[in-house]
C-alpha positions as CSV (number, residue, x, y, z in Angstrom):
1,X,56.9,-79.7,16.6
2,X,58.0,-82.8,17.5
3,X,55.2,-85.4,17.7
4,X,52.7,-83.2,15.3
5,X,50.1,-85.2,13.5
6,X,51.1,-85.0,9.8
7,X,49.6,-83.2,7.6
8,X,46.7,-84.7,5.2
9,X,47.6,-85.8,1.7
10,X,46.2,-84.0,-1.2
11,X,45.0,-85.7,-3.7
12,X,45.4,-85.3,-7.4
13,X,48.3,-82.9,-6.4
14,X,51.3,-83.5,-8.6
15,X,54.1,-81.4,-6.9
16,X,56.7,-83.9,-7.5
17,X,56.0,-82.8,-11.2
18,X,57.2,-79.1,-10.4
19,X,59.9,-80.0,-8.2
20,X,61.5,-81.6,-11.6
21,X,61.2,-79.0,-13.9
22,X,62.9,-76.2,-14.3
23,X,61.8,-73.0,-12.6
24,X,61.3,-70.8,-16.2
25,X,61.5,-73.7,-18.2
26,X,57.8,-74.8,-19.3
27,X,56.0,-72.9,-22.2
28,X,52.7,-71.5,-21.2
29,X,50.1,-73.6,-22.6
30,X,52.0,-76.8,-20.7
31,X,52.2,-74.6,-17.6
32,X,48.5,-73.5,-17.7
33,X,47.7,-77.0,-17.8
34,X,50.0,-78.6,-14.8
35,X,49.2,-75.1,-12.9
36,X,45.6,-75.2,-12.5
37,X,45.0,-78.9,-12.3
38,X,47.4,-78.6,-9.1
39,X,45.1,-75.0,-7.8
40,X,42.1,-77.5,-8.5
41,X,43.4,-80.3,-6.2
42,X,44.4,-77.6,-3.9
43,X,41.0,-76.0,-3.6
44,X,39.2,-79.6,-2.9
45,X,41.9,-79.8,-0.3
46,X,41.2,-76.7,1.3
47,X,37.3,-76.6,0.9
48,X,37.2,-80.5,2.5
49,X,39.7,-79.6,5.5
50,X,39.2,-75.6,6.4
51,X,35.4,-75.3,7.2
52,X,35.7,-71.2,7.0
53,X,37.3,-71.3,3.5
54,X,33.9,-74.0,2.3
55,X,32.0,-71.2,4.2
56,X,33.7,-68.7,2.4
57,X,33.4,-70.2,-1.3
58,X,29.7,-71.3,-0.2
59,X,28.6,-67.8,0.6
60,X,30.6,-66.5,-3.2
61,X,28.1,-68.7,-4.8
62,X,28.2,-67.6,-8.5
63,X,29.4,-64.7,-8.0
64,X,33.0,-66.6,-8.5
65,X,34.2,-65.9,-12.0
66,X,33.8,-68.5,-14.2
67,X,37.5,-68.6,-15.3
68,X,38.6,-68.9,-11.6
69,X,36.2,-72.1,-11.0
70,X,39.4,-74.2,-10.2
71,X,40.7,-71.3,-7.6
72,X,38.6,-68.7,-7.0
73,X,40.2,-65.9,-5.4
74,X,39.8,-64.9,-1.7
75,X,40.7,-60.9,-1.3
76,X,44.0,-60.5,0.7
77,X,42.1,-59.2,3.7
78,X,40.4,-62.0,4.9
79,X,43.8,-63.1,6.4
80,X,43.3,-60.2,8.8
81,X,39.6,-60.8,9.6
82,X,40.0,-65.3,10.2
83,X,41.9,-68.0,11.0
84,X,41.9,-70.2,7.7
85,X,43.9,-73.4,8.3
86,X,43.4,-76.5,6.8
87,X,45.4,-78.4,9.2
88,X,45.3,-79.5,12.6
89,X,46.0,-76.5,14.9
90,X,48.7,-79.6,16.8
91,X,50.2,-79.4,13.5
92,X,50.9,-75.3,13.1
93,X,54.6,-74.7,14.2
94,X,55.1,-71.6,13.0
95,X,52.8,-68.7,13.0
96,X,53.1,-65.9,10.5
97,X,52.1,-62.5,10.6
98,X,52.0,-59.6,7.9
99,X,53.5,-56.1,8.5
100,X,51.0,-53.5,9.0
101,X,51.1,-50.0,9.7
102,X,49.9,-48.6,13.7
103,X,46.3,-50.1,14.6
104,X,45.9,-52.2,11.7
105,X,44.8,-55.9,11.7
106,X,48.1,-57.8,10.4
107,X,47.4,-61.3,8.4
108,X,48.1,-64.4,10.4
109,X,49.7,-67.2,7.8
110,X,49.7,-70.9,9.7
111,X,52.3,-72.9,8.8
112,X,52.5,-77.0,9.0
113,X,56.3,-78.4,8.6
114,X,55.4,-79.5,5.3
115,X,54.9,-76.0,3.7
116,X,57.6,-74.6,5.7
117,X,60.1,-76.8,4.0
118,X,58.5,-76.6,0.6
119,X,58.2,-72.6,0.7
120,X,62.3,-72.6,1.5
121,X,63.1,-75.4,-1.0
122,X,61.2,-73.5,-3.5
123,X,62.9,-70.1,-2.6
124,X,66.2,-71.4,-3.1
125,X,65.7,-72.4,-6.6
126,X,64.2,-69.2,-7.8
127,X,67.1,-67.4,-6.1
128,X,69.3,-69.0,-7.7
129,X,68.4,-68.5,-11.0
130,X,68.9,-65.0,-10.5
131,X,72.1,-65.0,-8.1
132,X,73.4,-68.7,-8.5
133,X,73.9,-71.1,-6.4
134,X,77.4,-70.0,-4.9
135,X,76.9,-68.1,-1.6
136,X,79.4,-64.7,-1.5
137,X,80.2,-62.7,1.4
138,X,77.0,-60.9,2.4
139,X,76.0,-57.4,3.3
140,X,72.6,-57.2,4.9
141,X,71.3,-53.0,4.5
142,X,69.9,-52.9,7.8
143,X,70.5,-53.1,11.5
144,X,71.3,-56.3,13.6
145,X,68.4,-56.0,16.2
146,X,65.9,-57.0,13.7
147,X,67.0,-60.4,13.7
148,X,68.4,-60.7,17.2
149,X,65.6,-62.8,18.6
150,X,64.3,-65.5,16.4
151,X,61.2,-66.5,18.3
152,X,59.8,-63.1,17.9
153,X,60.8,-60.4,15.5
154,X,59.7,-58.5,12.7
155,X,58.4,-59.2,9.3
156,X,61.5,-57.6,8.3
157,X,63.5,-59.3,10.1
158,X,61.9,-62.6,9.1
159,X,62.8,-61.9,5.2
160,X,66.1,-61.0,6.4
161,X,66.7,-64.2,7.9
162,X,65.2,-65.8,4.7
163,X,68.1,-64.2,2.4
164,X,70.8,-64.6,4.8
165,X,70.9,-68.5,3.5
166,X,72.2,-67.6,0.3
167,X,74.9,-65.4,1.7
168,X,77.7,-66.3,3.8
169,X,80.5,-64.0,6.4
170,X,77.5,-61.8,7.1
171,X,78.2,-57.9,7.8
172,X,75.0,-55.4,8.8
173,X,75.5,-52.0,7.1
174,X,73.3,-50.1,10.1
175,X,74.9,-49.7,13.4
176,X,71.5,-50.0,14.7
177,X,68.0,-48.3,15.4
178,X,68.5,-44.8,14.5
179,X,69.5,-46.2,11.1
180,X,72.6,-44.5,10.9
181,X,75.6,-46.2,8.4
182,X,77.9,-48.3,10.6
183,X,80.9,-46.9,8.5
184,X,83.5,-49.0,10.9
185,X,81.8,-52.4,9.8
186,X,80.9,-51.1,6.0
187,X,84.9,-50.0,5.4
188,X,86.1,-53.6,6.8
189,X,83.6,-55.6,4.7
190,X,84.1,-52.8,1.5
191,X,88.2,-53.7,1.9
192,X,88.5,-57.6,2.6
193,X,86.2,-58.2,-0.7
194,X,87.5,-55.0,-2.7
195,X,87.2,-55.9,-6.3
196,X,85.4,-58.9,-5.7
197,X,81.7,-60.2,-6.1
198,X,79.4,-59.6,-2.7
199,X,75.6,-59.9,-2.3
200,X,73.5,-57.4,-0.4
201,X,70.1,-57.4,0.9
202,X,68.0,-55.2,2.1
203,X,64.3,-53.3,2.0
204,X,63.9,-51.0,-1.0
205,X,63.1,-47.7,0.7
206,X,66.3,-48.6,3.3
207,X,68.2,-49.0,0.6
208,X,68.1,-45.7,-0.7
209,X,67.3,-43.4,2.3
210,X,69.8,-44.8,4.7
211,X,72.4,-46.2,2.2
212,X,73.1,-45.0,-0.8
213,X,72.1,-41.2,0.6
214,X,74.4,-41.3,3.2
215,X,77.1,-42.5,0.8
216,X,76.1,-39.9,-1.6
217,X,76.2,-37.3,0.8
218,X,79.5,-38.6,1.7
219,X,81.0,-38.8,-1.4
220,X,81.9,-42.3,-1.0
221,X,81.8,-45.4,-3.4
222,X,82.1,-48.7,-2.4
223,X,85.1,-51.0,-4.5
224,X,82.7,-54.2,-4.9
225,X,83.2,-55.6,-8.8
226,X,80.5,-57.3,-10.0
227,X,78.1,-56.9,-7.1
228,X,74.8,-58.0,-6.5
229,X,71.7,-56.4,-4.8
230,X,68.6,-58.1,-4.2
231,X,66.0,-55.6,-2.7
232,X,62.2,-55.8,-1.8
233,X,59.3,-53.8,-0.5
234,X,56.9,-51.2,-1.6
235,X,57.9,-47.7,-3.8
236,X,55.8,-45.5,-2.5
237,X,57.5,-43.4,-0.3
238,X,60.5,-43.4,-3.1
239,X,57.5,-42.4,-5.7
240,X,56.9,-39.4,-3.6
241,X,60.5,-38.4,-3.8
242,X,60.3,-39.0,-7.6
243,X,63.0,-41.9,-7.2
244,X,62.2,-44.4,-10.4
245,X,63.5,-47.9,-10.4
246,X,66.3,-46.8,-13.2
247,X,67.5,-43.8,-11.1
248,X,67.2,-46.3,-8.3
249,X,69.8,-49.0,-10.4
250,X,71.9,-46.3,-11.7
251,X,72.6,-45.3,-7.9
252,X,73.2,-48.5,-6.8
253,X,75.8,-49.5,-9.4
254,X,77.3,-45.5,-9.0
255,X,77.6,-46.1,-5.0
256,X,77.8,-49.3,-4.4
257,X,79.2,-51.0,-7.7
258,X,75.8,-53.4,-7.8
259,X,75.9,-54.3,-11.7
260,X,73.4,-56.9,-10.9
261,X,70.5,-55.8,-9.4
262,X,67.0,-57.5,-8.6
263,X,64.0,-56.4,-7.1
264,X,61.3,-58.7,-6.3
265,X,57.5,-58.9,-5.1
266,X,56.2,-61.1,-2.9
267,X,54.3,-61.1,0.2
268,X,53.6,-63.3,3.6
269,X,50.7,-65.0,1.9
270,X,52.2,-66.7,-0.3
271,X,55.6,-66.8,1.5
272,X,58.2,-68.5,-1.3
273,X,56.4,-67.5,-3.9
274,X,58.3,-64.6,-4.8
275,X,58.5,-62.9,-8.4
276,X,61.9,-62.1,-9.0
277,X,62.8,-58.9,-11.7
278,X,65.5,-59.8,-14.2
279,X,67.7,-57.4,-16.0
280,X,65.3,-56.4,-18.5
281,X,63.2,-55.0,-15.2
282,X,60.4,-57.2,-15.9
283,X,58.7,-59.3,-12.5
284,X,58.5,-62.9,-13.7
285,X,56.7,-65.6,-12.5
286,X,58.3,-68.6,-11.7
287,X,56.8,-72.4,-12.3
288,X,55.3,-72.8,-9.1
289,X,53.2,-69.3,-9.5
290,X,51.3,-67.1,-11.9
291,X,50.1,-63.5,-12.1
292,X,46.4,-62.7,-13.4
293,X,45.6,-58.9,-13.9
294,X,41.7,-58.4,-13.3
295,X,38.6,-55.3,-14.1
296,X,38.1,-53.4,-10.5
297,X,34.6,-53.5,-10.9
298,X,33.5,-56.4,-13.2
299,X,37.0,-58.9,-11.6
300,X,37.0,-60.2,-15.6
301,X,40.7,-61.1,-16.4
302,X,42.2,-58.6,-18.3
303,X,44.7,-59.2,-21.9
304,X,48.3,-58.0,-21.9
305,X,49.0,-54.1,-21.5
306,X,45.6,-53.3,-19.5
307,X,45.8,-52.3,-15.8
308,X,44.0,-53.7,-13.2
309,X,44.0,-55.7,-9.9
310,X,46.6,-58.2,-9.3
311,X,46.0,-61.8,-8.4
312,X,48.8,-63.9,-7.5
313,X,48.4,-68.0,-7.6
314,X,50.6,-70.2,-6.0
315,X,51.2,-74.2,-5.6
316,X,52.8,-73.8,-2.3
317,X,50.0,-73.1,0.5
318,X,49.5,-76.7,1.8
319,X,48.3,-75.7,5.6
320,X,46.3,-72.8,4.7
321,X,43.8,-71.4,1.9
322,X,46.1,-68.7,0.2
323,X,46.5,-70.3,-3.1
324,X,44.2,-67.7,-5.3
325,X,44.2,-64.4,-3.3
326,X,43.4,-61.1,-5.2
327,X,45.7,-58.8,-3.7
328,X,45.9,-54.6,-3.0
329,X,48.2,-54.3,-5.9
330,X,47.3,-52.7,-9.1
331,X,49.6,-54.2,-12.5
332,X,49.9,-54.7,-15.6
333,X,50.8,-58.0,-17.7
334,X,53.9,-56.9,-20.1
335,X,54.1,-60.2,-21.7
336,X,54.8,-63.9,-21.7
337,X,57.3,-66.5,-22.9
338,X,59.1,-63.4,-24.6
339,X,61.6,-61.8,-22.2
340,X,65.0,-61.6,-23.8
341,X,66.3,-62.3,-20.5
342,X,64.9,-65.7,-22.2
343,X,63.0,-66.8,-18.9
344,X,59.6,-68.5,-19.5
345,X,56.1,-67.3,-18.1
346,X,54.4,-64.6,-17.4
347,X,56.2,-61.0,-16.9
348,X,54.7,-58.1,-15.1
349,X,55.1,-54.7,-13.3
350,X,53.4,-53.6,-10.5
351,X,51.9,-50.0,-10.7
352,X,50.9,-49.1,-6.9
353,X,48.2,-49.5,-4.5
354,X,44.9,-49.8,-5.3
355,X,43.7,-46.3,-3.5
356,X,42.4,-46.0,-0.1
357,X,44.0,-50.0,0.1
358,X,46.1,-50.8,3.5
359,X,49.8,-49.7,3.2
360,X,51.5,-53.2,3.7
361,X,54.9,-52.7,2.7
362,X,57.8,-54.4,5.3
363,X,60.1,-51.1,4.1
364,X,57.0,-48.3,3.8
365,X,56.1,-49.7,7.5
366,X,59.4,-48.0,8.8
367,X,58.7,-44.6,10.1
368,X,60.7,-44.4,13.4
369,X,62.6,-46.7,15.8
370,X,59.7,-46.4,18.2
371,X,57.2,-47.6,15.8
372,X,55.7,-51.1,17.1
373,X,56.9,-53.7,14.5
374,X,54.8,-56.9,13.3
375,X,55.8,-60.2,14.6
376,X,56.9,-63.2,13.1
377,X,55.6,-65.9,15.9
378,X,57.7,-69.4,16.2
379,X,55.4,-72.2,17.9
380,X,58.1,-74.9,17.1
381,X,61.5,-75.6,19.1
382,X,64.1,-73.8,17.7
């Protein structure tokens, strides 16, 4: 926006420091250390510049865990229930909100330009740990009306738009709404990069019900060499139709040729954030982020191997309190600084929804063409 007021500083924040290092690079106990002093800084930030979030952590009282003093966790809701900025509302250009099923409250995520650009600069170097840093020809698994209008469009269609940047000649595998394979486009992109490396995008449940189903059922295989397929969202509806995430990879390389193959988890609260799974199918967290896995009822952490709630910290939330949030996720820690994908920090899988817990998904949202999508509001030119 042009002529917004910028941003306040933060101080004792030490970004600079993670914008140096590399992304897995750091051993825990140095980690820990630059991590929370940085969550510290950001929670004086927040409490001194978002009156509801002071409200918020006044009303917790002691009832914040003691090892969470320097970030105590807000539940994921709240984003549904307030507006928690710690900016200027001059300085929000870009409004985000959540996916959420019919008649549910979706979050609302405010975004200044600073932590905009950070969450895309910060993207792009997880990303390419995992894909590199050359951008190949590009097959998005969905439909282009999702991304049609940029102003307002769906949550899908805004992490769409966030993985098109590492792609390039960009091809959509849906013809369009009723999700059906646009075999005309598919054959041209499949022939002019046969036996070559491609990347392809697209939500997990998408992926397999109107992709590689239809080329199943079609006896067809696609002659990409080497391919890549980066693909997000909830499992529940695949769960239900007893797809696990190694019949779900052996498909993909069977159909598709995707050798490579990463899911990740993330979500609009923590937009950039995102924990990326290697090839050893563990979730890891990257420098900028950690995982903590906490008791339902007493919110203790929990060690290695136990189950329990997820909370997800990030660096990145400048313009808004979501730095500590305890999702709807339940996980389980599977180790750290030990992957022999040889990528440092914590790993983790997530294990489902905590029951009766909002179903949030951008991929288990989809149900039929007619089904009203969440919006991705833009407040800024262009």
């Amino acid at each position: 926006m042009t002529g917004a007021p910028a941003s306040p500083a933060i101080p004792g924040s030490r970004l600079e420091v993670f914008l140096e290092t590399p992304v897995f690079g750091l051993p825990a106990a140095q980690k820990r250390a630059l991590l929370e002093a940085e969550l510290a800084a950001l929670t004086a930030h927040h409490r001194a510049n978002c009156p509801a979030y002071a409200a918020i952590l006044a009303t917790m009282g002691a009832a914040v865990p003691a090892d969470t003093a320097a970030a105590p966790f807000l539940p994921v809701t709240l984003f549904k229930l307030h507006d928690l900025l710690s900016v200027p509302r001059e300085a929000v250009f870009k409004t985000m909100t959540s996916s959420g099923t019919t008649g549910q409250a979706p979050s609302r995520i405010f975004l200044d330009a600073e932590t905009a650009a950070l969450q895309t600069r910060v993207l792009a170097r997880i990303m390419a740990d995992f894909i590199g840093t050359r951008r190949l020809p590009m097959l998005i698994i969905d439909h282009p009306s999702v991304v049609k209008d940029r102003r307002s469009f769906s949550a899908r269609g805004a992490g769409i738009l966030g993985m098109m940047t590492f792609g390039r000649a960009h091809r959509f595998a849906l013809a369009d709404e009723t999700m059906a394979i646009d075999w005309e486009t598919l054959e041209a992109f499949a022939e002019a990069n046969r036996g070559q490396p491609i990347l392809a995008f697209g939500f997990t449940f998408m992926v397999w019900k109107h992709f590689l189903e239809p080329l199943a059922k079609a006896g067809r295989r696609l002659p990409f060499d080497e391919a890549i397929l980066v693909h997000s969202g909830g499992w529940k509806k695949l769960e239900a139709e007893a797809v696990s995430n190694e019949r779900f990879r052996a498909e993909a390389l069977s159909r598709a040729g995707f050798a490579r193959v990463h899911n990740f988890y993330g979500m609009v609260e923590q937009t950039g954030s995102v924990f990326v799974e290697c090839e050893h199918g563990r979730l890891h967290a990257p420098l900028f982020a950690d995982i903590r896995v906490r008791d339902s009822l007493t919110f203790a952490e929990l060690p290695h191997g136990t189950p329990g709630i997820v909370q997800v910290l990030s660096v990145l939330p400048r313009s808004y309190p979501g730095h500590s949030l305890l999702t709807e996720d339940m996980g389980v820690i599977t180790g750290e600084d030990d992957c022999p994908c040889g990528r440092l920090g914590r790993t983790f899988r997530i294990l489902g929804r905590i029951p009766r817990a909002e179903l949030r998904g951008c991929s288990d949202t989809f149900t039929a063409p007619a089904a009203p999508p969440a919006r991705v509001r833009e407040t800024a030119d262009g």
